[in-house]
MIMIDREN-57807 format. One record per residue (C-alpha): y negated, z, x. Coordinates in steps of 0.5 Angstrom, whole numbers, padded with zeros to 4 digits, always signed. Example, Ala and Ser with C-alpha at 12.3 -4.5 7.8 and 13.67 -1.06 7.14 Angstrom:
<sites>
+0009+0016+0025;+0002+0014+0027;
</sites>
This chain:
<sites>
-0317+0217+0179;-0320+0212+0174;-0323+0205+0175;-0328+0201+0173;-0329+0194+0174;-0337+0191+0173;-0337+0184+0170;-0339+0179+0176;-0345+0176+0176;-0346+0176+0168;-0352+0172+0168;-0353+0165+0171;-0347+0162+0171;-0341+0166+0167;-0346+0166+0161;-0345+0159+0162;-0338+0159+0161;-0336+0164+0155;-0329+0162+0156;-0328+0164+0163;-0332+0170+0161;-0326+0172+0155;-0321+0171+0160;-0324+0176+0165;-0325+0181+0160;-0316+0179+0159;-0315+0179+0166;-0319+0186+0167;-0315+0189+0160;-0307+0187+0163;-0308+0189+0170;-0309+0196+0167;-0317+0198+0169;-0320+0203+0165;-0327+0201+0164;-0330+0194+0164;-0337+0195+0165;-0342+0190+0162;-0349+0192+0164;-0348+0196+0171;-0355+0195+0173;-0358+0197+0167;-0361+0193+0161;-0365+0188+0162;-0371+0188+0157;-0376+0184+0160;-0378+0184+0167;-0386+0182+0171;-0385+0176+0176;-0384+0178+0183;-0379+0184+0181;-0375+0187+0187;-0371+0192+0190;-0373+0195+0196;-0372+0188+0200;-0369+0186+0195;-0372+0181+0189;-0368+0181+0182;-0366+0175+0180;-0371+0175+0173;-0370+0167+0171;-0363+0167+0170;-0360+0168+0164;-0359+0176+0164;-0356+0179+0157;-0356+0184+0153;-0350+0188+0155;-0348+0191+0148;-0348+0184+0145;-0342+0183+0151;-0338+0188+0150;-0338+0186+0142;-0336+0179+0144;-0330+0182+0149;-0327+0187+0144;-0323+0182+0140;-0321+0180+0147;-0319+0186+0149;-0314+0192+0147;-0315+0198+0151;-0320+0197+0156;-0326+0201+0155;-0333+0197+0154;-0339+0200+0158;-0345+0197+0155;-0352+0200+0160;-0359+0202+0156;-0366+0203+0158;-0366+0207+0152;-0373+0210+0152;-0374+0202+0150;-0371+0204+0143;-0371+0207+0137;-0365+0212+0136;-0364+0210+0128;-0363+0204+0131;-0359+0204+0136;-0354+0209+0133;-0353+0204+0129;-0352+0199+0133;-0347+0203+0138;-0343+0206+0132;-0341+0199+0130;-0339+0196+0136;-0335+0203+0136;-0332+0202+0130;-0330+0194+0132;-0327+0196+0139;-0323+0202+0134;-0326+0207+0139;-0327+0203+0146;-0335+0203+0147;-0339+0207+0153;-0345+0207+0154;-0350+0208+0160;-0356+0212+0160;-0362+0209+0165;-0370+0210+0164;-0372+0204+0167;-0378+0203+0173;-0381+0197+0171;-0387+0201+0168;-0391+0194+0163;-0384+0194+0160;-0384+0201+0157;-0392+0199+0155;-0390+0193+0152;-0385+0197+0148;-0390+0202+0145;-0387+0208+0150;-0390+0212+0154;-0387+0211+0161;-0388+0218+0163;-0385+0222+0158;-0378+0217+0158;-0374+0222+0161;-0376+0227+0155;-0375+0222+0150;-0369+0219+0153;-0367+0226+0152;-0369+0227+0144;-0366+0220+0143;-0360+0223+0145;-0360+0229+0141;-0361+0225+0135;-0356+0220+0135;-0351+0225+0136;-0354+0229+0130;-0354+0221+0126;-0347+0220+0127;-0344+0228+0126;-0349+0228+0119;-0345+0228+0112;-0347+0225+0106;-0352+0230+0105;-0356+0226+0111;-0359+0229+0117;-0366+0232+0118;-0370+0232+0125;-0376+0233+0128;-0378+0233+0135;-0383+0231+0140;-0382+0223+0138;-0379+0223+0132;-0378+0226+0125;-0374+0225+0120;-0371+0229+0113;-0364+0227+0109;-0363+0221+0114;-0356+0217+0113;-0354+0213+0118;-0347+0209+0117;-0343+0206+0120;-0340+0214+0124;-0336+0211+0131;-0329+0210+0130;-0325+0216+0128;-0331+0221+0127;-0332+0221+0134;-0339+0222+0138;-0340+0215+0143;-0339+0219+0151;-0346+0217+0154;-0346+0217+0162;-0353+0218+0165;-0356+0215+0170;-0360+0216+0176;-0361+0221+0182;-0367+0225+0181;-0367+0233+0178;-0368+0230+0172;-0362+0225+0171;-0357+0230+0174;-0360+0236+0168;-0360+0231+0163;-0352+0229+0165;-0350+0237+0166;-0354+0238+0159;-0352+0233+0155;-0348+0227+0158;-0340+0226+0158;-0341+0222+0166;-0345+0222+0172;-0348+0216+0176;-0351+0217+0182;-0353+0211+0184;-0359+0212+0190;-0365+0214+0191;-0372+0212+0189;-0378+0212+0191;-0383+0215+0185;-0389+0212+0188;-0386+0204+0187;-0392+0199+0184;-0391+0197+0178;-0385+0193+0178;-0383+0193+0185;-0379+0199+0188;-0380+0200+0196;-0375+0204+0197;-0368+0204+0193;-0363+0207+0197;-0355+0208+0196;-0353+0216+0196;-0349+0217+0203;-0342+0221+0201;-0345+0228+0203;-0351+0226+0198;-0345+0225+0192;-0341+0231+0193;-0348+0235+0194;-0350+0232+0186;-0343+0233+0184;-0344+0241+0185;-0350+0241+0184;-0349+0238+0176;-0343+0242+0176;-0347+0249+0177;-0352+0247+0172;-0347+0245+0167;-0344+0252+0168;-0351+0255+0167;-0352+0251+0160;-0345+0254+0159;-0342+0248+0159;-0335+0246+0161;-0336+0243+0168;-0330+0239+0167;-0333+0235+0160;-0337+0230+0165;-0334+0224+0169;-0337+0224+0177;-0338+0216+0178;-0338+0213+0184;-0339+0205+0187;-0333+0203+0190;-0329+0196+0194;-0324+0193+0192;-0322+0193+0199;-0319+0200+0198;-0313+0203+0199;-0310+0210+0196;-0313+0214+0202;-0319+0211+0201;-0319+0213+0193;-0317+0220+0195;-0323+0221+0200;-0327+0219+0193;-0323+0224+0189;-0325+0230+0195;-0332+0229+0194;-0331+0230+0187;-0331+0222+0184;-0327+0222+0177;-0328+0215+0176;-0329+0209+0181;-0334+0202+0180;-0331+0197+0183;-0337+0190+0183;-0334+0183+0184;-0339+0179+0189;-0337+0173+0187;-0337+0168+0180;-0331+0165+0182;-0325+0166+0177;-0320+0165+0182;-0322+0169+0187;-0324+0174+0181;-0318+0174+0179;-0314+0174+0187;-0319+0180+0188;-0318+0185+0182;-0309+0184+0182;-0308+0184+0189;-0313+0191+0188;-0309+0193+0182;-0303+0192+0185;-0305+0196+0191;-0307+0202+0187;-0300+0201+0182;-0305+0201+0176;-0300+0196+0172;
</sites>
């Protein structure tokens, strides 16, 4: 099993404090946790007032981050933890974000991630010139072309799809060591488990959504059960195979506690969890840091 530790409370008040922030990510790194994630809750490119959750209203006034520009800032804090970095990738141009994602590769020699969402606020995608309907699609061409970019040689790279075209395209910096950055995808729907089983190297199934939300406001968003993960698992599984890809090439990630034990851990794994995100509820350092060694002892990561 694989753990993954999401960075607490990154907007507010951490960014205040890049210092606590640096020694986190340190903290993460010695105690042997696998994946830092710096965006778990999706990327942030603008939000309405009033944006929520179900019940639950989204904290748009404090400083929210950009994931990728973090887990920049850690890598030269860090030396083996891999850094998880989260998109609303329809709200960018692959050229673009090829580049971006292999320079922070070559900078971590080979420790970057990237998470896949499509996002639901419905204005923000207008307002970056895309088309909120076709997202899932041109998520999906994005990341064909990127992976084209980064595997082209000199003579360049040659595309044309339903959003984007391009002849002899060269992009530069490759990732590190001529290696293709591992995308997780996402979501829950029929088309985020089709995405993951046809081109993603992780899954996350996060919850449920209701697709009737009004604009920026999700009336219903609502965590899988574990009878609904096992269901996703297999049913990505098969498509996988039905693709005529290898099964076991994709990551099943799972929400998780710090409270776990081994048991705990290898009831995760029957249901077909690779990797397990572990949220710290609290900006404290000290109990931030309590909480992920007395975790990290427990399960023997060191």
């Amino acid at each position: 099993m694989k753990f993954e530790v999401n960075a607490p409370r990154l907007q507010g008040a951490l960014m205040a404090r890049p210092d606590e922030l640096l020694e986190f990510a340190r903290l993460v790194d010695d105690l042997g946790y696998d994946y830092l994630t710096t965006g778990l809750g999706g990327e942030q490119v603008a939000y309405l007032p009033g944006a929520q959750l179900g019940d639950h209203p989204i904290p748009v006034a404090g400083d929210i981050p950009d994931s990728l520009e973090v887990a920049a800032f850690l890598a030269a804090a860090t030396k083996r933890v891999v850094l998880k970095n989260s998109f609303i990738l329809p709200c960018h141009h692959p050229l673009v974000t090829a580049k971006r994602l292999a320079t922070v590769d070559v900078l971590t020699r080979g420790r970057l991630r990237s998470l896949v969402m499509l996002g639901w606020v419905q204005p923000v995608h207008e307002w970056c010139n895309t088309d909120f309907p076709s997202r899932g699609r041109r998520a999906d061409e994005m990341i064909d072309v990127m992976r084209l970019l980064w595997a082209a040689d000199e003579t360049g790279a040659t595309f044309h799809g339903e959003f984007f075209s391009f002849d002899d395209a060269l992009s530069y910096p490759k990732p590190y060591g001529g290696r293709s950055i591992p995308f997780d995808i996402g979501g829950a729907s029929r088309g985020a488990m089709k995405r993951a089983a046809l081109r993603g190297d992780g899954y996350f199934p996060t919850a449920r959504i209701d697709p009737r939300h009004r604009g920026h406001v999700v009336t219903s968003f609502v965590p899988l059960t574990d009878d609904e993960f096992a269901e996703q698992v297999r049913e990505v599984r098969r498509m996988a195979v039905e693709a005529e890809r290898d099964p076991a090439a994709i990551e099943f990630v799972r929400f998780s506690s710090l409270k776990m034990n081994e048991d705990d851990v290898a009831a995760m794994a029957a249901l077909g969890a690779d990797r397990l995100v572990l949220t710290v509820n609290t900006d404290d350092f000290g109990r931030v840091s309590d909480q992920l060694s007395a975790f990290a002892d427990r399960l023997s990561l060191r």
